[in-house]
N, CA, C, O and CB atoms as a CASP TS submission, in Angstrom:
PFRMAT TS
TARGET T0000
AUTHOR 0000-0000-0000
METHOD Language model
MODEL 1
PARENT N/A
ATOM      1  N   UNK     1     -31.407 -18.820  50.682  1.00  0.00           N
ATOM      2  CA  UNK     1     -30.314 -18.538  51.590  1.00  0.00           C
ATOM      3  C   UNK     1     -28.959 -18.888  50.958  1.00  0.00           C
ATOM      4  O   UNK     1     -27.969 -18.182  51.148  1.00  0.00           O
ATOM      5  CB  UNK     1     -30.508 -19.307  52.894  1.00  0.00           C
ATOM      6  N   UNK     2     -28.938 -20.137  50.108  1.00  0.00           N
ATOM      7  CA  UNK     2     -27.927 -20.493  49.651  1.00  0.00           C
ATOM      8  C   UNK     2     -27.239 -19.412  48.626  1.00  0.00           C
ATOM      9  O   UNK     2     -26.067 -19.076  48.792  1.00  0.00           O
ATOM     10  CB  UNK     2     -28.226 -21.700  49.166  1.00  0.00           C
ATOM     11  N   UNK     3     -27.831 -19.022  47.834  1.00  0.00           N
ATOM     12  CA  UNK     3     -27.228 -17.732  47.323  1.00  0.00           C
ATOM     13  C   UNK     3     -26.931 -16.617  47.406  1.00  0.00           C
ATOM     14  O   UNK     3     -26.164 -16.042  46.634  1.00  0.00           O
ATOM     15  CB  UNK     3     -27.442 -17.483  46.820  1.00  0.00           C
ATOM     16  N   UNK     4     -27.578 -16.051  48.510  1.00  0.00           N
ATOM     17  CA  UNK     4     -26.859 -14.665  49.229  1.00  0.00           C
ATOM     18  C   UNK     4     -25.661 -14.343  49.558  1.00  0.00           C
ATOM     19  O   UNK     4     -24.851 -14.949  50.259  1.00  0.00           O
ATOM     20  CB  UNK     4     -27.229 -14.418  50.293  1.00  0.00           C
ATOM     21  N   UNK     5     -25.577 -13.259  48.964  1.00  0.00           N
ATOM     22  CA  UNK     5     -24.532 -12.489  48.982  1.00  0.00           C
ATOM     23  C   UNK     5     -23.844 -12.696  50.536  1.00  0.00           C
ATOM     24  O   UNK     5     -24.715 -12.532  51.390  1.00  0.00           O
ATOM     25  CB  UNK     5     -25.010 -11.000  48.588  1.00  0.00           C
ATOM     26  N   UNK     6     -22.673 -12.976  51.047  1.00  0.00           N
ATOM     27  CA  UNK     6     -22.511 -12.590  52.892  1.00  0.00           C
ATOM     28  C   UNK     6     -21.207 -11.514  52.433  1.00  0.00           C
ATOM     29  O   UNK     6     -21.352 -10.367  52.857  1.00  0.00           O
ATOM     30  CB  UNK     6     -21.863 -14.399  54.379  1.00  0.00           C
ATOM     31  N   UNK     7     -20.127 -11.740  51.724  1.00  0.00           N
ATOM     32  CA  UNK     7     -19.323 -10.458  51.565  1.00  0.00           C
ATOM     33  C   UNK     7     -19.245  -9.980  50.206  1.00  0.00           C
ATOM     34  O   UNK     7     -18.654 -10.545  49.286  1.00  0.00           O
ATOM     35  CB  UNK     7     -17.939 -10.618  52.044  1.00  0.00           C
ATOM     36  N   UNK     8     -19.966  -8.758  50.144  1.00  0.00           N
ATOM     37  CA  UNK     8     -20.091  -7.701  49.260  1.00  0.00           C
ATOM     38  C   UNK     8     -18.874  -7.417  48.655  1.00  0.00           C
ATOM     39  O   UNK     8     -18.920  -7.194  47.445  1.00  0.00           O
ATOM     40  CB  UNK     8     -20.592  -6.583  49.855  1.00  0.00           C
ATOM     41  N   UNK     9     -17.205  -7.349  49.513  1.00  0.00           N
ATOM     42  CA  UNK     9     -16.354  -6.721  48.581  1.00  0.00           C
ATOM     43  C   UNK     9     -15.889  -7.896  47.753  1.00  0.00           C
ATOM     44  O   UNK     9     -15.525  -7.590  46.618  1.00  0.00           O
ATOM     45  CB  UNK     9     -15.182  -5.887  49.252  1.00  0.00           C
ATOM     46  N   UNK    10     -15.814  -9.332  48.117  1.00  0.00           N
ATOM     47  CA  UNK    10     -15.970 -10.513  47.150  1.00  0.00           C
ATOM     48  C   UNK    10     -16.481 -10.578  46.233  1.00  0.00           C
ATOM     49  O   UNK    10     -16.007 -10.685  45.102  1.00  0.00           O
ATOM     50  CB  UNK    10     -16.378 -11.354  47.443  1.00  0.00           C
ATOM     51  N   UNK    11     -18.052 -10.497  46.720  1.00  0.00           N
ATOM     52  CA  UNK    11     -18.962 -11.247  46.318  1.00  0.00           C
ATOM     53  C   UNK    11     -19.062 -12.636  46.594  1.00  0.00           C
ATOM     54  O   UNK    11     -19.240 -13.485  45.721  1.00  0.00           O
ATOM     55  CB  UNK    11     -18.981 -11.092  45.249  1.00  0.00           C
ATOM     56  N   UNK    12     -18.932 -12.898  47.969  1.00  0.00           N
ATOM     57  CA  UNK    12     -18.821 -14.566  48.144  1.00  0.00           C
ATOM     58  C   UNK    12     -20.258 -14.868  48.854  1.00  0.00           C
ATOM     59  O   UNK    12     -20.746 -14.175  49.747  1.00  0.00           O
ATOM     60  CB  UNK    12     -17.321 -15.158  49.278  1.00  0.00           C
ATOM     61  N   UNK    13     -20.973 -16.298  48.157  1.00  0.00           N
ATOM     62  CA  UNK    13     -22.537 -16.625  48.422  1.00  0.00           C
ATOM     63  C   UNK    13     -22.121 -17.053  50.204  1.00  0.00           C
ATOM     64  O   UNK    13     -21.091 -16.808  50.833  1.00  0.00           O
ATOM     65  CB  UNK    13     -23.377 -18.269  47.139  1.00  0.00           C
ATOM     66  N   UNK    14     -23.381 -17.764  50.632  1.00  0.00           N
ATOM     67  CA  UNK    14     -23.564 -18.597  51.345  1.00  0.00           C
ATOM     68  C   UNK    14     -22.952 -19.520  50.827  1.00  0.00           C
ATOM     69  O   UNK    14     -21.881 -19.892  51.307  1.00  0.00           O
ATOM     70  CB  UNK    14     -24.634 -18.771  51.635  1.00  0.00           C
ATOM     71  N   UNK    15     -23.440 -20.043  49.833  1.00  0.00           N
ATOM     72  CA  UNK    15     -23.115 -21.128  49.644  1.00  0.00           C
ATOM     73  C   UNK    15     -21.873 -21.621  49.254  1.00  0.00           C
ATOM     74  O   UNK    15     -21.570 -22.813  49.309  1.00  0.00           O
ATOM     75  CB  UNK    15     -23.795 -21.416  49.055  1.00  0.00           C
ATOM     76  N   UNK    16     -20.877 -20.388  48.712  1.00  0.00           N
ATOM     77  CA  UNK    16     -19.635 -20.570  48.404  1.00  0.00           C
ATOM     78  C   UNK    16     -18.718 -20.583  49.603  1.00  0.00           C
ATOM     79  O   UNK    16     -17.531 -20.886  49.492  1.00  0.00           O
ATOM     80  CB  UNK    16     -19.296 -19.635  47.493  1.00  0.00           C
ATOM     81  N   UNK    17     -19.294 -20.241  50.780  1.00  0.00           N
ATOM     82  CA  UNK    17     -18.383 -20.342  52.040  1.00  0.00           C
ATOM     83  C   UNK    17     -18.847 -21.832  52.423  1.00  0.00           C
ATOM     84  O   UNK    17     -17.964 -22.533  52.917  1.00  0.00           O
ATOM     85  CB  UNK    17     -18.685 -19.050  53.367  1.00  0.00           C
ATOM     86  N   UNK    18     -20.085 -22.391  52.264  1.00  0.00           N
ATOM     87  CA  UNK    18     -20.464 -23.653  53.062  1.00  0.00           C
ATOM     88  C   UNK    18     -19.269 -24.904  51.847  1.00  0.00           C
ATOM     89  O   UNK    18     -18.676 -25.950  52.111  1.00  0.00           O
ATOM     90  CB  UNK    18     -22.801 -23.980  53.015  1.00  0.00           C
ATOM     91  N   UNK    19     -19.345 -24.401  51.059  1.00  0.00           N
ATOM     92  CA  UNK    19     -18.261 -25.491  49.738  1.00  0.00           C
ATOM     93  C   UNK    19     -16.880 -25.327  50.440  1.00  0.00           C
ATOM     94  O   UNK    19     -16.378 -26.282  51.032  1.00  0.00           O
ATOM     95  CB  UNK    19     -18.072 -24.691  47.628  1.00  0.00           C
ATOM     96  N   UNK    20     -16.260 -24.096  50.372  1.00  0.00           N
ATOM     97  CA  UNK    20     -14.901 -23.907  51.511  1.00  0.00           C
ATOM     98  C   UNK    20     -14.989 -24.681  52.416  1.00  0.00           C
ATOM     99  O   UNK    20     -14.274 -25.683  52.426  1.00  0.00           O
ATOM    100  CB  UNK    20     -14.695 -22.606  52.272  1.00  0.00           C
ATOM    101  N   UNK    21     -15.816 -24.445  53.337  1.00  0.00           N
ATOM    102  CA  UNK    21     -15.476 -25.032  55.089  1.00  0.00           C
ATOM    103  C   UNK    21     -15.322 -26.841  54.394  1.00  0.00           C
ATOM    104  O   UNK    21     -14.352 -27.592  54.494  1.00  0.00           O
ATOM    105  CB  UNK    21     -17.450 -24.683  56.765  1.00  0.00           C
ATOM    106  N   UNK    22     -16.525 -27.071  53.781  1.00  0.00           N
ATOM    107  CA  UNK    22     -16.126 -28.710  53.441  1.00  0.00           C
ATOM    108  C   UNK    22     -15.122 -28.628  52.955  1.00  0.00           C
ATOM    109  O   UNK    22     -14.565 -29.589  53.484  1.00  0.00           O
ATOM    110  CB  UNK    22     -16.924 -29.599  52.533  1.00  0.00           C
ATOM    111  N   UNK    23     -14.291 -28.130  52.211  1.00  0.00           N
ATOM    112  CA  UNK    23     -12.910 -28.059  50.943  1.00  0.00           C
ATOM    113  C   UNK    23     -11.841 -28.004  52.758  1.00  0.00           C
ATOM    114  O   UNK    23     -10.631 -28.190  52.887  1.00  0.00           O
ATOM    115  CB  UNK    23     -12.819 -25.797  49.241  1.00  0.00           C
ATOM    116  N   UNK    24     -12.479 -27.808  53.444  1.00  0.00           N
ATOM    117  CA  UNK    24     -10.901 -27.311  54.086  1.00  0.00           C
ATOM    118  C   UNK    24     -10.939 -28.497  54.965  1.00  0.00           C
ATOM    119  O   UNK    24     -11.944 -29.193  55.115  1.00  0.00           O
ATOM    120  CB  UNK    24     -10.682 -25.564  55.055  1.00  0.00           C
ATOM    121  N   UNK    25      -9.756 -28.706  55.562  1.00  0.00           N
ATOM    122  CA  UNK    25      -8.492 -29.698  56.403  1.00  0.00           C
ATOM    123  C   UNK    25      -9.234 -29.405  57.805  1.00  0.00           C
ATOM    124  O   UNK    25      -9.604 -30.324  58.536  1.00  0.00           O
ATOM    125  CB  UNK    25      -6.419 -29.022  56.337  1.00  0.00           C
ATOM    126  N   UNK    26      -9.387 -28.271  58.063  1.00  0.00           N
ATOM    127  CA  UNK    26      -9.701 -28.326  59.723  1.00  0.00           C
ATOM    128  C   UNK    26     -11.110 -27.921  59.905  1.00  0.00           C
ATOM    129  O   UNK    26     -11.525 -26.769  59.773  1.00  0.00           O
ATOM    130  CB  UNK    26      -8.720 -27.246  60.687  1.00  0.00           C
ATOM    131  N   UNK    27     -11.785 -28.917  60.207  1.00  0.00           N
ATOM    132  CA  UNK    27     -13.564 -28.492  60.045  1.00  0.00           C
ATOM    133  C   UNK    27     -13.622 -28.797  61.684  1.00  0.00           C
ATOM    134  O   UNK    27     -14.809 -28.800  62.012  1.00  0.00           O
ATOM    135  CB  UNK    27     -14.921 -29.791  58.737  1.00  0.00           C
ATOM    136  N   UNK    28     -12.569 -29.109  63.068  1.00  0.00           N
ATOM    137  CA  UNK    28     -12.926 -28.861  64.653  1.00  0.00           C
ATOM    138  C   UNK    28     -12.652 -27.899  65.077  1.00  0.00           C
ATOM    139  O   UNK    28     -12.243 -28.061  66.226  1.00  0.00           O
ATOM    140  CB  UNK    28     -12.450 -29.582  65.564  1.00  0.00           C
ATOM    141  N   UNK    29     -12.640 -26.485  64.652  1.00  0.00           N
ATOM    142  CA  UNK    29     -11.693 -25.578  64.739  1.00  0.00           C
ATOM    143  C   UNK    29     -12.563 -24.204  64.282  1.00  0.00           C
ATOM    144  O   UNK    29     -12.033 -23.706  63.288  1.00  0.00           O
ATOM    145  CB  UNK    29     -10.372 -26.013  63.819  1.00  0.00           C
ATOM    146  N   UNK    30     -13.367 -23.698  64.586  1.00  0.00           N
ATOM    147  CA  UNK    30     -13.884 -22.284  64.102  1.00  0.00           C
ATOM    148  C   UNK    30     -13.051 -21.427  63.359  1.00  0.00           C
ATOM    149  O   UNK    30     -13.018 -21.325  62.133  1.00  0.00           O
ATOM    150  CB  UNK    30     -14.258 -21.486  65.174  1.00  0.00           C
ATOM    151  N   UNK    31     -12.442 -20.874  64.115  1.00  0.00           N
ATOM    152  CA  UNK    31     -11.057 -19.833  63.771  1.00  0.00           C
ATOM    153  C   UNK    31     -10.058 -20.442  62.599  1.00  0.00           C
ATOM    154  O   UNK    31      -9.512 -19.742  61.746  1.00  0.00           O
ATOM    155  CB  UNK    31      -9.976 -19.659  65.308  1.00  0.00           C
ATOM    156  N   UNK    32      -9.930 -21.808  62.711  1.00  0.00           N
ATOM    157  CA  UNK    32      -9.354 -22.489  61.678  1.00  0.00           C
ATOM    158  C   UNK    32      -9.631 -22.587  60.543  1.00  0.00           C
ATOM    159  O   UNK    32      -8.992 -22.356  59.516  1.00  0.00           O
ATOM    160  CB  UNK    32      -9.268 -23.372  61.848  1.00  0.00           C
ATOM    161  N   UNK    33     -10.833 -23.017  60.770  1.00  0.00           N
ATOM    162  CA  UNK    33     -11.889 -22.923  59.383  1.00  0.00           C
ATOM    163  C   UNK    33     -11.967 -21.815  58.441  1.00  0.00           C
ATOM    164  O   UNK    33     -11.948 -21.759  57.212  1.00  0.00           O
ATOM    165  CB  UNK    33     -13.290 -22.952  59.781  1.00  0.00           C
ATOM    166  N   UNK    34     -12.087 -20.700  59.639  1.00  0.00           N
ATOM    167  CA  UNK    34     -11.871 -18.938  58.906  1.00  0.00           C
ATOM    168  C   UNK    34     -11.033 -18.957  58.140  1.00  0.00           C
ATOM    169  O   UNK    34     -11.192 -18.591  56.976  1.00  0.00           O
ATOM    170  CB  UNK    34     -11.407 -17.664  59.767  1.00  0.00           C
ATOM    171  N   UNK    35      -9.586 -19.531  58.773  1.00  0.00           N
ATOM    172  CA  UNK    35      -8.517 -19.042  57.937  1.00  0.00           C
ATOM    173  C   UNK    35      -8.660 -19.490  56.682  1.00  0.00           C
ATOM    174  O   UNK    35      -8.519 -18.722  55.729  1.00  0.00           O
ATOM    175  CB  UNK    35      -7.256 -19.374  58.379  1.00  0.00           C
ATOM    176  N   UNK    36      -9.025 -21.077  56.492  1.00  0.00           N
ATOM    177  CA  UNK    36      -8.688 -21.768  55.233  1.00  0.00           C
ATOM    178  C   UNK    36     -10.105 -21.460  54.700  1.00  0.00           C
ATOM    179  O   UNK    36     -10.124 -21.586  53.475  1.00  0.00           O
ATOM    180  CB  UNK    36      -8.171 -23.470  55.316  1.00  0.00           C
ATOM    181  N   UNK    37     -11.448 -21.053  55.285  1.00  0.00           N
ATOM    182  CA  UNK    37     -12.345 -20.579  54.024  1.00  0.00           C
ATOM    183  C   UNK    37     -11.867 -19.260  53.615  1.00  0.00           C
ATOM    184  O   UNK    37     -11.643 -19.115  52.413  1.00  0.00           O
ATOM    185  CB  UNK    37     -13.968 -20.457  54.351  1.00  0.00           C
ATOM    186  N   UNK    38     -11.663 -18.227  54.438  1.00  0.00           N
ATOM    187  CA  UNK    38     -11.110 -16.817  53.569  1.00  0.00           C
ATOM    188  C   UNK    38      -9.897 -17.485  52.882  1.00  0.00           C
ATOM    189  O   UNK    38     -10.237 -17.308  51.712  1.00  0.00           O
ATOM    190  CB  UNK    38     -10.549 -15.262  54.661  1.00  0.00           C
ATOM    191  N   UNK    39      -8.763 -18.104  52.816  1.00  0.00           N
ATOM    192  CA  UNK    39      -7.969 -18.608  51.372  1.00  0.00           C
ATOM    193  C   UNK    39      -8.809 -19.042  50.454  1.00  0.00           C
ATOM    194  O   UNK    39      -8.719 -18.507  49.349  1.00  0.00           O
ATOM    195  CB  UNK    39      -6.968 -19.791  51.496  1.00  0.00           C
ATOM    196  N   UNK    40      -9.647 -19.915  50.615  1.00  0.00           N
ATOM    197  CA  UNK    40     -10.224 -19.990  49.431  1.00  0.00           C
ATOM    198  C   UNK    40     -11.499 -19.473  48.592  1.00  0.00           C
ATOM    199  O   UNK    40     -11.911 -19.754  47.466  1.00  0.00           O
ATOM    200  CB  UNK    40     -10.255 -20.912  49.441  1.00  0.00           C
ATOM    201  N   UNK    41     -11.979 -18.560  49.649  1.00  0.00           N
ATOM    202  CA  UNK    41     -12.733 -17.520  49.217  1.00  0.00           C
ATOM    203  C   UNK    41     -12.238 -15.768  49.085  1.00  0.00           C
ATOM    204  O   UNK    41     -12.949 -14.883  48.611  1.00  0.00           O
ATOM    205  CB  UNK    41     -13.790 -17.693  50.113  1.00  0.00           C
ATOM    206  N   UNK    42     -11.303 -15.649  49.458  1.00  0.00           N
ATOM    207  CA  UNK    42     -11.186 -14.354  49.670  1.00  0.00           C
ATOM    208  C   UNK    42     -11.858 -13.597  50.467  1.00  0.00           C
ATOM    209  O   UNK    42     -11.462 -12.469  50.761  1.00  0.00           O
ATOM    210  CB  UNK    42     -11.264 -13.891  48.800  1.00  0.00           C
ATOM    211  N   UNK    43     -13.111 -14.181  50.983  1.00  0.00           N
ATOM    212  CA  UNK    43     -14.331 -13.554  52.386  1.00  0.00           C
ATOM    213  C   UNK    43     -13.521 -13.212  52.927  1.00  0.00           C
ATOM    214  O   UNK    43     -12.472 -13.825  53.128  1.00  0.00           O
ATOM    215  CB  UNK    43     -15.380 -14.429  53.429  1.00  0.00           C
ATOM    216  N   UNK    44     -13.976 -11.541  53.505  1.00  0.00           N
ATOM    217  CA  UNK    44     -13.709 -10.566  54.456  1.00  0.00           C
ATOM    218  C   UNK    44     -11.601 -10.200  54.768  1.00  0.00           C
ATOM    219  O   UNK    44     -10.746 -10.108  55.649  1.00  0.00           O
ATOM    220  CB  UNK    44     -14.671 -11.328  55.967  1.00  0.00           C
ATOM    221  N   UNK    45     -11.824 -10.128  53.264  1.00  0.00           N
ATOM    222  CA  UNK    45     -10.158  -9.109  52.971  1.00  0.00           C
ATOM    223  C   UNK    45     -10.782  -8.356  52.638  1.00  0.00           C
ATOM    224  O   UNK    45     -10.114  -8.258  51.608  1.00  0.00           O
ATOM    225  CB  UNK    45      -8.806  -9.367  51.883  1.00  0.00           C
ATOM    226  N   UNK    46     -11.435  -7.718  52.520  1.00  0.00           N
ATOM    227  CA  UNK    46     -11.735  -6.136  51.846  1.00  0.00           C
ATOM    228  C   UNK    46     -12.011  -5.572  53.041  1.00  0.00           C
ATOM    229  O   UNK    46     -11.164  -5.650  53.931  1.00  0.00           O
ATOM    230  CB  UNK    46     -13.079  -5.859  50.662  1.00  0.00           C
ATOM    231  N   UNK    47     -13.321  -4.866  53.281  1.00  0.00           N
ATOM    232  CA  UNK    47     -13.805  -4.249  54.145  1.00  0.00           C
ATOM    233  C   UNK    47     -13.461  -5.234  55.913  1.00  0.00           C
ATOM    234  O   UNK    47     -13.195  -5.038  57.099  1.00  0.00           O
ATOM    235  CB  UNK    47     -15.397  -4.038  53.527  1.00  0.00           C
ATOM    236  N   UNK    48     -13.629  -5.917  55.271  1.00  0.00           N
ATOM    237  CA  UNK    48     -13.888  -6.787  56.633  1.00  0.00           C
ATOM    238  C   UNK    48     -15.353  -6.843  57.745  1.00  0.00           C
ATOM    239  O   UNK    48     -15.413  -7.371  58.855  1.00  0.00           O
ATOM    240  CB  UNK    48     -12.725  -6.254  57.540  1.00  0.00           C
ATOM    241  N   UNK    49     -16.353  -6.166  57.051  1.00  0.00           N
ATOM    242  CA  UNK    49     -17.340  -6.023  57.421  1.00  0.00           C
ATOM    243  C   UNK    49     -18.012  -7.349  57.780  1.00  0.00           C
ATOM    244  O   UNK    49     -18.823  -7.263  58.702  1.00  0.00           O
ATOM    245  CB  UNK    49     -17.852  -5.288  56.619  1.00  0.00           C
ATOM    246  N   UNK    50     -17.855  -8.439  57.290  1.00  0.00           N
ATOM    247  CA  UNK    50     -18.861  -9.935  56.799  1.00  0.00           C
ATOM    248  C   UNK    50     -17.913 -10.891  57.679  1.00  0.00           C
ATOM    249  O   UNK    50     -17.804 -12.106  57.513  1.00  0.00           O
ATOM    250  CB  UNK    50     -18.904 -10.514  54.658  1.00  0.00           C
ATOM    251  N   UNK    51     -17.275 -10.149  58.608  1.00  0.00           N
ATOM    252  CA  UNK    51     -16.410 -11.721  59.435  1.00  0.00           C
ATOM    253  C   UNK    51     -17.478 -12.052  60.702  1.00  0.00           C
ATOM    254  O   UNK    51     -17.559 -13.230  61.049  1.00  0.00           O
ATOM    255  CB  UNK    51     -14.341 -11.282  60.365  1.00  0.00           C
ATOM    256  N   UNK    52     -18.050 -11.348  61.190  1.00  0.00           N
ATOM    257  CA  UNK    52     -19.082 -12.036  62.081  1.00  0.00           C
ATOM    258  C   UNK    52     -19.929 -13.058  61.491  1.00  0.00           C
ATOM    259  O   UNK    52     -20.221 -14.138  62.004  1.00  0.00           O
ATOM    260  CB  UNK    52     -19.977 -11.080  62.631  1.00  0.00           C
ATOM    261  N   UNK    53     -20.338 -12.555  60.230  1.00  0.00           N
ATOM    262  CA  UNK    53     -21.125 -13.163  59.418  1.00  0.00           C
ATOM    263  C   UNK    53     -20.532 -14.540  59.190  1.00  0.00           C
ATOM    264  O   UNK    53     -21.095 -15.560  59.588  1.00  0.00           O
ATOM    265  CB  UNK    53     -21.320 -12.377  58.238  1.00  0.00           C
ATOM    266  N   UNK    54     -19.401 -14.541  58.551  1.00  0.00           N
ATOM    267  CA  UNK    54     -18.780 -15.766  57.911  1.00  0.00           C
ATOM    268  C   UNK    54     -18.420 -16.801  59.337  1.00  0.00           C
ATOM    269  O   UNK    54     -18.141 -17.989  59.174  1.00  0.00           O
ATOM    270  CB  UNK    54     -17.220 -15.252  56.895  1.00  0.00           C
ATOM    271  N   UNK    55     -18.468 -16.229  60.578  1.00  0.00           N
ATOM    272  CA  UNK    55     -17.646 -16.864  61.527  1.00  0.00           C
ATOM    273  C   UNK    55     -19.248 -17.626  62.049  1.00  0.00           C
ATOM    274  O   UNK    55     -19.324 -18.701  62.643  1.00  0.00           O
ATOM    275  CB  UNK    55     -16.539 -15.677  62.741  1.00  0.00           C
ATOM    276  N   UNK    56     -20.361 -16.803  61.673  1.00  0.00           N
ATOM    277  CA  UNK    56     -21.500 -17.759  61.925  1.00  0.00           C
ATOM    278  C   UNK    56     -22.211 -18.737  61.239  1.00  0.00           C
ATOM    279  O   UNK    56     -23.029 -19.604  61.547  1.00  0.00           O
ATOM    280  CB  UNK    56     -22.288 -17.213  62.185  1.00  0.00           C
ATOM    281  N   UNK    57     -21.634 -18.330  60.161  1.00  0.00           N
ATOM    282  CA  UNK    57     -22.325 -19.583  58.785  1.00  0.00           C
ATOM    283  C   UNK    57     -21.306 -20.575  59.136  1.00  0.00           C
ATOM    284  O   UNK    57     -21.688 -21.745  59.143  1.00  0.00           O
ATOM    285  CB  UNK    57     -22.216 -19.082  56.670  1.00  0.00           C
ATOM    286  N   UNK    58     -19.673 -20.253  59.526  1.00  0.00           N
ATOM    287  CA  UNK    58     -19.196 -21.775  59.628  1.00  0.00           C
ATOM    288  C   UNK    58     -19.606 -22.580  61.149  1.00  0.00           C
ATOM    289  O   UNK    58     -19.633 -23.808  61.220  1.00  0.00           O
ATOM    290  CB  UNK    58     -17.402 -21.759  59.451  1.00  0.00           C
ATOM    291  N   UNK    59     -19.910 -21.694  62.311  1.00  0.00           N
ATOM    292  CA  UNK    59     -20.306 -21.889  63.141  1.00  0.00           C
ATOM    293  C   UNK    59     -21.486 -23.120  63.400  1.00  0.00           C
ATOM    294  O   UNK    59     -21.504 -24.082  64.168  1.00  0.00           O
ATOM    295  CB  UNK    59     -20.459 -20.823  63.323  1.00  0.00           C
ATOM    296  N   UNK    60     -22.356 -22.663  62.486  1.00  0.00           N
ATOM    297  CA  UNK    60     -23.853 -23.356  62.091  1.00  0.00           C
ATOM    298  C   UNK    60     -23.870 -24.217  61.356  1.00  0.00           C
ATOM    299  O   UNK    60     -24.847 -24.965  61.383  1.00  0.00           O
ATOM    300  CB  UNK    60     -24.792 -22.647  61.519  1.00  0.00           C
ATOM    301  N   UNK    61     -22.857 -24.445  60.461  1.00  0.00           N
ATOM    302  CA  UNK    61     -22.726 -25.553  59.516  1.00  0.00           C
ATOM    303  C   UNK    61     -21.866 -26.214  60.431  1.00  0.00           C
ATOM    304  O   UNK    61     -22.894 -26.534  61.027  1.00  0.00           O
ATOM    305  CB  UNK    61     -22.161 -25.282  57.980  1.00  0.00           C
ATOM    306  N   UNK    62     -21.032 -26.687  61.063  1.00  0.00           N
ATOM    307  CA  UNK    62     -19.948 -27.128  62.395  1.00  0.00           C
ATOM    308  C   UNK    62     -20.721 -28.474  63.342  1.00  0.00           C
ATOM    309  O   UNK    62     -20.654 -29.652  63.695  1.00  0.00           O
ATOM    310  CB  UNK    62     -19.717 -25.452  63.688  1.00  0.00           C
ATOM    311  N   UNK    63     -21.740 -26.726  63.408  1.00  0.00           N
ATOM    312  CA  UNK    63     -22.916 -27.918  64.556  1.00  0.00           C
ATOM    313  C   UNK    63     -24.273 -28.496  64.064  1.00  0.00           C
ATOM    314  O   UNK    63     -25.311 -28.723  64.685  1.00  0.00           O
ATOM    315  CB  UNK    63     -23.579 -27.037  66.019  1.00  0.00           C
ATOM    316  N   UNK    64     -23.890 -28.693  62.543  1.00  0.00           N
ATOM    317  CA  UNK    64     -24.978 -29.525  62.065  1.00  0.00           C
ATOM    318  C   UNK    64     -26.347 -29.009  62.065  1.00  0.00           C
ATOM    319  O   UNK    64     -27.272 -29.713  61.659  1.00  0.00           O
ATOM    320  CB  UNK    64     -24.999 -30.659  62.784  1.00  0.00           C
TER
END
């Protein structure tokens, strides 16, 4: 799981979004989190297809 692909026009893993959400400042905050993991991933500027996706991996990692 940890290495799957979640946005294709990246190429950003699982696991490179679960390293973001820890890297970022606001981990009480869903929507927050988005912002500062897509800065440091670039997840879901392209297509934008993978933001449900990304909004549930930080979701799930959030609530432990």
């Amino acid at each position: 799981m940890e290495n799957t692909v979640v946005c294709n026009c990246k190429k950003v893993t699982y696991n490179d979004i679960v390293v973001a959400l820890h890297a970022s400042k606001t981990f009480d905050d869903v929507l927050g989190s988005f912002e500062s993991v897509q800065k440091i991933t670039n997840c879901s500027t392209g297509c934008g297809g993978c933001y449900q996706k990304v909004l549930d991996i930080i979701s799930k990692e959030m609530m432990g």
